[in-house]
PyMOL Python script that loads the backbone (N, CA, C, O; Angstrom):
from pymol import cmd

cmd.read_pdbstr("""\
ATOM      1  N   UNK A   1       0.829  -1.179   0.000  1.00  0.00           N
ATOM      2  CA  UNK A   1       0.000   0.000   0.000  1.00  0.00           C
ATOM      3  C   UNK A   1       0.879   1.249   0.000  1.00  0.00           C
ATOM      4  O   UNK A   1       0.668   2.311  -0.586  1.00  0.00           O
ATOM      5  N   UNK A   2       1.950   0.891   0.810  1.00  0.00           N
ATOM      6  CA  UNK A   2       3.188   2.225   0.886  1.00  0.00           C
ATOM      7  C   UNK A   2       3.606   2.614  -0.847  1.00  0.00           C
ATOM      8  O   UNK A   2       3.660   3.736  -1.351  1.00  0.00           O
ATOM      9  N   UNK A   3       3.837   1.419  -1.438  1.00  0.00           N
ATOM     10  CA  UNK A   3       4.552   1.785  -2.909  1.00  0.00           C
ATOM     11  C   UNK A   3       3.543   2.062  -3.614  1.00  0.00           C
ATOM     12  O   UNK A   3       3.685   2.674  -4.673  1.00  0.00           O
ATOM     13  N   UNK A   4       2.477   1.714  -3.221  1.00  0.00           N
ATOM     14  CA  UNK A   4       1.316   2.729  -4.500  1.00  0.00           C
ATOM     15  C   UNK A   4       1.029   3.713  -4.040  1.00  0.00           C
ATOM     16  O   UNK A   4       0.350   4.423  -4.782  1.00  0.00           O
ATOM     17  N   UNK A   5       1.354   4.280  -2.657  1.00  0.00           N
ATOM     18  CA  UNK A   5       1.056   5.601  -2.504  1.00  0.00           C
ATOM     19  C   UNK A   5       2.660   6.599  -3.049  1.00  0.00           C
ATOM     20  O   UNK A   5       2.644   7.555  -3.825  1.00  0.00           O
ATOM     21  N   UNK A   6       3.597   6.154  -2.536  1.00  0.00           N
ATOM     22  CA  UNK A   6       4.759   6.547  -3.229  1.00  0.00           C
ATOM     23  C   UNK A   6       4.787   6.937  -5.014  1.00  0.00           C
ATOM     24  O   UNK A   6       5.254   7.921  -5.588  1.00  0.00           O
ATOM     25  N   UNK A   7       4.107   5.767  -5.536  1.00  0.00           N
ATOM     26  CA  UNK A   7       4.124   5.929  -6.974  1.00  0.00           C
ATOM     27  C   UNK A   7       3.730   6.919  -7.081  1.00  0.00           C
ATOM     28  O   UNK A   7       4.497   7.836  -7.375  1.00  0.00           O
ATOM     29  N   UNK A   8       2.311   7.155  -6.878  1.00  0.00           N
ATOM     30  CA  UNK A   8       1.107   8.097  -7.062  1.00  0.00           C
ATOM     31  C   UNK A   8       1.658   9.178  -6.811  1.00  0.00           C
ATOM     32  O   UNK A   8       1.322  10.066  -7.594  1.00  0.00           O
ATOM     33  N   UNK A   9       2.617   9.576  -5.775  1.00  0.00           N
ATOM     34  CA  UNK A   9       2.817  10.919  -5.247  1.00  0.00           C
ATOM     35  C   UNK A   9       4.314  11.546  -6.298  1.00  0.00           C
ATOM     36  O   UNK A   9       4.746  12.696  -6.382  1.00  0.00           O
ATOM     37  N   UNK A  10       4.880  10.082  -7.079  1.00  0.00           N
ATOM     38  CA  UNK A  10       5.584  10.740  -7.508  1.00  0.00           C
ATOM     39  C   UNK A  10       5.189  10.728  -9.276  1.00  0.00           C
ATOM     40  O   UNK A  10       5.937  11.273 -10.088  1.00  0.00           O
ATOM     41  N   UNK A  11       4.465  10.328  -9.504  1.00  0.00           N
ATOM     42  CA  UNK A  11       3.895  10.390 -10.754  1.00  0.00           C
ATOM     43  C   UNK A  11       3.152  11.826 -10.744  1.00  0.00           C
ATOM     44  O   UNK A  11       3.259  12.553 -11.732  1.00  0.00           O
ATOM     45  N   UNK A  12       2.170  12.350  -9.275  1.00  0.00           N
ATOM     46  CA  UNK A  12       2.165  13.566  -9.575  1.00  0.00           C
ATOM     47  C   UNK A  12       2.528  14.957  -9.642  1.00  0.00           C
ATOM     48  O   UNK A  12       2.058  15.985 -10.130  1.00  0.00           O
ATOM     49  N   UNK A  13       3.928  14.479  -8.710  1.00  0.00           N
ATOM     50  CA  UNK A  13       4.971  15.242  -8.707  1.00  0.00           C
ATOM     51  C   UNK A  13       5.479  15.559 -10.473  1.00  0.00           C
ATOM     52  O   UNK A  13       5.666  16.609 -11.087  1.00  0.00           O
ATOM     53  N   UNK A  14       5.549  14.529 -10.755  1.00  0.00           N
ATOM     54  CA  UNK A  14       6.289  14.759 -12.108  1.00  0.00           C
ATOM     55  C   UNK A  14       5.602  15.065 -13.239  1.00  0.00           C
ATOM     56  O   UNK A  14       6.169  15.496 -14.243  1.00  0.00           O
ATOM     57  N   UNK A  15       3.765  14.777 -13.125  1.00  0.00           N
ATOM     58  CA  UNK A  15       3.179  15.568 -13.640  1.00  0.00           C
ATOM     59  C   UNK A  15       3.060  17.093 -13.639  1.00  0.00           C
ATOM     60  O   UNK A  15       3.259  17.874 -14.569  1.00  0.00           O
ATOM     61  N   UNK A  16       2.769  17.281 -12.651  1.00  0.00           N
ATOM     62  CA  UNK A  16       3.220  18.943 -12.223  1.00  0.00           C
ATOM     63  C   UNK A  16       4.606  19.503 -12.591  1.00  0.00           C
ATOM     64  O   UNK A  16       4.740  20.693 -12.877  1.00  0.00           O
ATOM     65  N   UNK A  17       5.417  18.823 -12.585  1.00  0.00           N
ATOM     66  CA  UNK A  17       6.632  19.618 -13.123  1.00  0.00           C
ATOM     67  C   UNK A  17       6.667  19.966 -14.404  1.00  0.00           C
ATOM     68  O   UNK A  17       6.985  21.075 -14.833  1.00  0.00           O
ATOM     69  N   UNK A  18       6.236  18.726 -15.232  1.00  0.00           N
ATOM     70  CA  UNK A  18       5.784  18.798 -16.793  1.00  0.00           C
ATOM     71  C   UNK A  18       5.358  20.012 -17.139  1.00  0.00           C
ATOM     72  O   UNK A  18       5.924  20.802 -17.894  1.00  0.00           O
ATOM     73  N   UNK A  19       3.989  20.195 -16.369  1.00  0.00           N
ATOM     74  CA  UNK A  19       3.283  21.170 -16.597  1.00  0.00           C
ATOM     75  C   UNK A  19       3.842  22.954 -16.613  1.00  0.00           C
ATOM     76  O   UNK A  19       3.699  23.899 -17.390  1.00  0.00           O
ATOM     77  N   UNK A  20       4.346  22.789 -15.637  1.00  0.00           N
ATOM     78  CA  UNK A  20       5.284  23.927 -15.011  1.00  0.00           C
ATOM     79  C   UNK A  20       6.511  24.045 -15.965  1.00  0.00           C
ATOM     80  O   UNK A  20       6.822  25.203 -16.244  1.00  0.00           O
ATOM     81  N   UNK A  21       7.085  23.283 -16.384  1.00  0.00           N
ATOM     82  CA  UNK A  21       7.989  23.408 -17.692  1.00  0.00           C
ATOM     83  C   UNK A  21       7.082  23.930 -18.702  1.00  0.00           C
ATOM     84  O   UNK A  21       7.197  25.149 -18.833  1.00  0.00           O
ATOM     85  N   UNK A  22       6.382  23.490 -19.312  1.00  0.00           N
ATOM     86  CA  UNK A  22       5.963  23.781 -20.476  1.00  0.00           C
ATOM     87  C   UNK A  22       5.295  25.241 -20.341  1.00  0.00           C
ATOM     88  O   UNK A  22       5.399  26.100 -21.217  1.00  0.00           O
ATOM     89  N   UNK A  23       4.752  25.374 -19.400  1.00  0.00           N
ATOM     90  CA  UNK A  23       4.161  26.765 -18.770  1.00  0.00           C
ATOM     91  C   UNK A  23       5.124  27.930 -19.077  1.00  0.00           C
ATOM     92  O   UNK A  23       4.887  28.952 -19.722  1.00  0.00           O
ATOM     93  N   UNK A  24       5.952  27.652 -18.636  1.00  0.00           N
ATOM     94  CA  UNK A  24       7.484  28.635 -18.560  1.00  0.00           C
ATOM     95  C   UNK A  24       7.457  28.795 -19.979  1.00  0.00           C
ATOM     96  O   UNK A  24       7.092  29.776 -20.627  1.00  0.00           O
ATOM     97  N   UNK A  25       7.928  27.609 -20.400  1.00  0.00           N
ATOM     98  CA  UNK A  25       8.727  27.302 -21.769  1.00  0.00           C
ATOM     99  C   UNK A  25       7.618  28.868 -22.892  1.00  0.00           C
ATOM    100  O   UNK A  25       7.940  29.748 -23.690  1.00  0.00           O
ATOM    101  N   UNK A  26       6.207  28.347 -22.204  1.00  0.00           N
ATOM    102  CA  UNK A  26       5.348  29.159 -22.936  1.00  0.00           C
ATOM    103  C   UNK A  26       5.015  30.564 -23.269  1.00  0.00           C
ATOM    104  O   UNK A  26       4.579  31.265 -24.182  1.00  0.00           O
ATOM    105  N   UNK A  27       5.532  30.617 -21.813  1.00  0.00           N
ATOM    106  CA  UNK A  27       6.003  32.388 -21.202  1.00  0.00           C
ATOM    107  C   UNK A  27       6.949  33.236 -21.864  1.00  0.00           C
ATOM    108  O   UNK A  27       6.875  34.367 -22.344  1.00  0.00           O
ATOM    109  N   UNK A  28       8.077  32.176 -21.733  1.00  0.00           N
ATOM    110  CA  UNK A  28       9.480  32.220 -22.227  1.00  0.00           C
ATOM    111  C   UNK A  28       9.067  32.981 -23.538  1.00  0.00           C
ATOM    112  O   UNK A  28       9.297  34.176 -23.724  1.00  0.00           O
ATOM    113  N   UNK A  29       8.386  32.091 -24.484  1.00  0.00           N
ATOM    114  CA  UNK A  29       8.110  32.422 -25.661  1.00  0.00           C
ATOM    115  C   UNK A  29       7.465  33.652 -25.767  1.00  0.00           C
ATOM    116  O   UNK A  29       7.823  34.482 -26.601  1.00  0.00           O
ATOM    117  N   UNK A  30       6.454  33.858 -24.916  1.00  0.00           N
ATOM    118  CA  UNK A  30       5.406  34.934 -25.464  1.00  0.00           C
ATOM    119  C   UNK A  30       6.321  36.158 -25.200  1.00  0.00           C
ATOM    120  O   UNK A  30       6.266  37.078 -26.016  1.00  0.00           O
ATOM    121  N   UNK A  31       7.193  36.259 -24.094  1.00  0.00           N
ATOM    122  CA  UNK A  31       7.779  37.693 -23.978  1.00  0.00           C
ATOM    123  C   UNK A  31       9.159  37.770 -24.871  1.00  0.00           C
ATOM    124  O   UNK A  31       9.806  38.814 -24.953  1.00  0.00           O
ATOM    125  N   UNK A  32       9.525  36.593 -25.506  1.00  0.00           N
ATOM    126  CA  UNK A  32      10.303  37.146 -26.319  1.00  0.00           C
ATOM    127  C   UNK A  32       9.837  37.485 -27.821  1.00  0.00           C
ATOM    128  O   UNK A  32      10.615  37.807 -28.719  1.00  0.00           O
ATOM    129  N   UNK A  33       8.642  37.379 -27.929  1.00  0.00           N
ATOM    130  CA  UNK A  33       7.915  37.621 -29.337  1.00  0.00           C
ATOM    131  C   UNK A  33       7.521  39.040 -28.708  1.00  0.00           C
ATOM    132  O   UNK A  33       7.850  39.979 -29.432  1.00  0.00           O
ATOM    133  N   UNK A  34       7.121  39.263 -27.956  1.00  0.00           N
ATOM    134  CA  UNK A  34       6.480  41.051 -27.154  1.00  0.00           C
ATOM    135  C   UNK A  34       7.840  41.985 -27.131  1.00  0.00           C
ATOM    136  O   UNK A  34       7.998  43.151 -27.492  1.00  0.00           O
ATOM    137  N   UNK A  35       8.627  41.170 -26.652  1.00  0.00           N
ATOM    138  CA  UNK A  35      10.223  41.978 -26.945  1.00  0.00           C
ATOM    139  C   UNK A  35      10.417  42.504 -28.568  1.00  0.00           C
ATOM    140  O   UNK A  35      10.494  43.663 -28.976  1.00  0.00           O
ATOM    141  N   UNK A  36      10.458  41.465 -29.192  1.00  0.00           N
ATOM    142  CA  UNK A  36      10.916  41.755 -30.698  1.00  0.00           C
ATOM    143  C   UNK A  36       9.711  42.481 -31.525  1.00  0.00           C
ATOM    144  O   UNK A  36       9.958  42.991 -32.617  1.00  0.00           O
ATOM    145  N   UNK A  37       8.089  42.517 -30.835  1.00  0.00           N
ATOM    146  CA  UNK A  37       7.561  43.626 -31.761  1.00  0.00           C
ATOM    147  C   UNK A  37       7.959  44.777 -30.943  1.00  0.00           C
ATOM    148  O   UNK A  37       7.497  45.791 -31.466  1.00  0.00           O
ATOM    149  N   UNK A  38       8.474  44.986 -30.117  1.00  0.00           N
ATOM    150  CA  UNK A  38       8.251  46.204 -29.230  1.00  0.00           C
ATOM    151  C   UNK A  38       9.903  46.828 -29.719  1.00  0.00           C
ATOM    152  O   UNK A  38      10.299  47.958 -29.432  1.00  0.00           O
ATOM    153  N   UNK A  39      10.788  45.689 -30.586  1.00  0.00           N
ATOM    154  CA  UNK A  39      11.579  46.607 -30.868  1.00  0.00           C
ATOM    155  C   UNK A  39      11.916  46.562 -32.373  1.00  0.00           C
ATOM    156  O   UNK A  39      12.942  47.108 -32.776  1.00  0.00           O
ATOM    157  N   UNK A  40      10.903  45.792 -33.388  1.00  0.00           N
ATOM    158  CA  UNK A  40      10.602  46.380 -34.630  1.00  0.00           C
ATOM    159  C   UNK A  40       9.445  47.557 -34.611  1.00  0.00           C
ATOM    160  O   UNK A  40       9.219  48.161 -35.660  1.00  0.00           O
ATOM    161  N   UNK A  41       8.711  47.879 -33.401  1.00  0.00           N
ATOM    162  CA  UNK A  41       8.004  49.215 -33.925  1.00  0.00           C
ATOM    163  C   UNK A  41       8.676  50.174 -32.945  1.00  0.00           C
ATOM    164  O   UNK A  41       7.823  51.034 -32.731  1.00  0.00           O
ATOM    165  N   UNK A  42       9.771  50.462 -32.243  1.00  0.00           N
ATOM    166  CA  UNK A  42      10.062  51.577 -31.844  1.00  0.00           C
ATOM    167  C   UNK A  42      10.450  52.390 -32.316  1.00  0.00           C
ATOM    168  O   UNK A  42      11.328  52.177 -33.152  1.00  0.00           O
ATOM    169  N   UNK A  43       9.992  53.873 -32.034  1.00  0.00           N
ATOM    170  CA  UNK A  43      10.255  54.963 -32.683  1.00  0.00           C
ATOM    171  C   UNK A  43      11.170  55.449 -32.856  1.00  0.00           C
ATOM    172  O   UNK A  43      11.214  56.159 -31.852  1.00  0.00           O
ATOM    173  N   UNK A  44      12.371  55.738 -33.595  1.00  0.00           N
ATOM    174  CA  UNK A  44      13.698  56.097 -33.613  1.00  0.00           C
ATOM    175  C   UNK A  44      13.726  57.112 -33.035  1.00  0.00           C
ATOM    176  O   UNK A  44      14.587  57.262 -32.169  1.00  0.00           O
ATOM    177  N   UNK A  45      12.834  58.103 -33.306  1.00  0.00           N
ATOM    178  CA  UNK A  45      12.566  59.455 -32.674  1.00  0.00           C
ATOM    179  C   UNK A  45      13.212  59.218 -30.902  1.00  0.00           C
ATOM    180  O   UNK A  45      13.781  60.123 -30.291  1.00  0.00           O
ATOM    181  N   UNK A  46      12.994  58.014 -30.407  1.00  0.00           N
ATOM    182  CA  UNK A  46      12.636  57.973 -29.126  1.00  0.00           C
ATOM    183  C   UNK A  46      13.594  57.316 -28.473  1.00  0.00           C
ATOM    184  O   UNK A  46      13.987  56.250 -28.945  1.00  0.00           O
ATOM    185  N   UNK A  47      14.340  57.994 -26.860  1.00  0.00           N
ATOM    186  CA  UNK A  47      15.177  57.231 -26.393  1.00  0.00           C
ATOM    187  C   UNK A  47      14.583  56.014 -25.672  1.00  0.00           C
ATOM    188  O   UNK A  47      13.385  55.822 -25.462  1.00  0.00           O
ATOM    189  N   UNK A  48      15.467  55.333 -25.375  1.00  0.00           N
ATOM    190  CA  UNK A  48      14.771  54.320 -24.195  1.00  0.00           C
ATOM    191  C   UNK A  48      14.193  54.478 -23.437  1.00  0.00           C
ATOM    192  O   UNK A  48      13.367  53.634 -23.091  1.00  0.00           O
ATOM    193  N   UNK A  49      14.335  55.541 -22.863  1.00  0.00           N
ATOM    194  CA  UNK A  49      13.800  55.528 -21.732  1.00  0.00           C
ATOM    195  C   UNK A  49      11.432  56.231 -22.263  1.00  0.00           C
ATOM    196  O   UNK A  49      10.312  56.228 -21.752  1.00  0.00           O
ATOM    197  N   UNK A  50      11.969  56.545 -23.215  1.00  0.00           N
ATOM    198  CA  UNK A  50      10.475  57.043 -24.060  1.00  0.00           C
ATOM    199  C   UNK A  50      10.425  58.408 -24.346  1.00  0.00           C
ATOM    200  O   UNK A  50       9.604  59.000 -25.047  1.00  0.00           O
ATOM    201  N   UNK A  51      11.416  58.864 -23.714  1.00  0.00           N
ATOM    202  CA  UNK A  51      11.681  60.837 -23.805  1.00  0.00           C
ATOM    203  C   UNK A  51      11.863  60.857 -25.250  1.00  0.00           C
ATOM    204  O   UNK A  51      12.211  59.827 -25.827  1.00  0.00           O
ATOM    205  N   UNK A  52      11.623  62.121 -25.989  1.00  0.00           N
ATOM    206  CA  UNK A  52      12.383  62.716 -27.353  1.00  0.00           C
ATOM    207  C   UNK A  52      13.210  63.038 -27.016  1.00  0.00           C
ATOM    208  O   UNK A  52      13.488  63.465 -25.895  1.00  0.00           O
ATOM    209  N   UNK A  53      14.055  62.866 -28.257  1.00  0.00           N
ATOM    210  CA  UNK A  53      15.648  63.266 -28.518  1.00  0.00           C
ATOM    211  C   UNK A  53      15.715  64.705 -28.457  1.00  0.00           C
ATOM    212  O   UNK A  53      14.756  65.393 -28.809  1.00  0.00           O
ATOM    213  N   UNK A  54      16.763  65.185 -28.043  1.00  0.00           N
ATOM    214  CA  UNK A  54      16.743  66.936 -27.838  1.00  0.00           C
ATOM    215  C   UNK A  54      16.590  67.474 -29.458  1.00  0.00           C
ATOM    216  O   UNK A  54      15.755  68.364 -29.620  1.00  0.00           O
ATOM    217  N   UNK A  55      17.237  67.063 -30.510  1.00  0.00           N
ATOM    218  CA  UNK A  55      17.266  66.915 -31.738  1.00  0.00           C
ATOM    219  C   UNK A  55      16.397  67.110 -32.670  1.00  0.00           C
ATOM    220  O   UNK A  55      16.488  67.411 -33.860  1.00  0.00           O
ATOM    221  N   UNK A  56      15.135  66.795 -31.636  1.00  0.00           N
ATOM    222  CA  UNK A  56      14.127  66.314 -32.449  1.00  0.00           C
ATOM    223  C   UNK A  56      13.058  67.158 -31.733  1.00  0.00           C
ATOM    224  O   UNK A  56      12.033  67.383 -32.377  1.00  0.00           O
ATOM    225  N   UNK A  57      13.123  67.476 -30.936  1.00  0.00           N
ATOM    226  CA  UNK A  57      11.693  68.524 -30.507  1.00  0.00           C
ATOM    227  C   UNK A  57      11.569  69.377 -30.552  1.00  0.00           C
ATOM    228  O   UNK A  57      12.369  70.096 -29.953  1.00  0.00           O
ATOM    229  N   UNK A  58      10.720  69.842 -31.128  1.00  0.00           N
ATOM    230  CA  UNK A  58      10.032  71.230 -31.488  1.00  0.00           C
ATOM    231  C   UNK A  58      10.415  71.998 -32.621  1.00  0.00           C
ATOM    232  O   UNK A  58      10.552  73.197 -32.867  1.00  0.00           O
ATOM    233  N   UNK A  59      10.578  70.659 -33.381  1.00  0.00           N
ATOM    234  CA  UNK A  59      10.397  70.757 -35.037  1.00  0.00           C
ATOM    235  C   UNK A  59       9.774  70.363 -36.056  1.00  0.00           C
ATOM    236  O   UNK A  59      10.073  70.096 -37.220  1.00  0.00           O
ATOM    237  N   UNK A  60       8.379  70.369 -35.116  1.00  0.00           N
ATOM    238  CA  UNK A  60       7.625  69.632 -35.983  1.00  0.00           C
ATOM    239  C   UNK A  60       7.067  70.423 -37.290  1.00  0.00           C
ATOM    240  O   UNK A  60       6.712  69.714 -38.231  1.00  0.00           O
ATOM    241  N   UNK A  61       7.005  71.255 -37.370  1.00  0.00           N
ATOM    242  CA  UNK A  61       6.710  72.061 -38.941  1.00  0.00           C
ATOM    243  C   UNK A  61       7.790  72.689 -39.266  1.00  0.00           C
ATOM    244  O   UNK A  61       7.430  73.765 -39.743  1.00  0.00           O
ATOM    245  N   UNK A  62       8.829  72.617 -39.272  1.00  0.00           N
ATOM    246  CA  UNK A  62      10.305  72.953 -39.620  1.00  0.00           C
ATOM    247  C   UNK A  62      10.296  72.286 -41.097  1.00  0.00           C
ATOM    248  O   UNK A  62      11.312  72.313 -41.792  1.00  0.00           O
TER     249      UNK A  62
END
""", "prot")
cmd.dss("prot")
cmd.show_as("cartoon", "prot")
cmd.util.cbc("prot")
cmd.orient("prot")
């Protein structure tokens, strides 16, 4: 009765880890696809931090 409770506890141990991997793995993915549109549409205009460039403001009808 001990080794089928052992099994059980580690079969769902290792189910859960599965899960939890792939979870990540999934995460992993989505923010590095949110990374790479977020830095094919950034504005050149714009530093990192999101400020305008000194360069660049207050020329807009120039």
């Amino acid at each position: 009765m001990a080794d089928e409770n052992d099994k059980t506890a580690r079969q769902d141990r290792t189910s859960r880890d599965d899960r939890l991997k792939s979870a990540l793995r999934e995460n992993l993915k989505r923010r590095k696809a949110q990374a790479r549109e977020r830095a094919a549409s950034a504005d050149p205009s714009q530093d990192g931090d999101g400020s305008l460039d000194e360069g660049t403001a207050g020329k807009a009808g120039s």
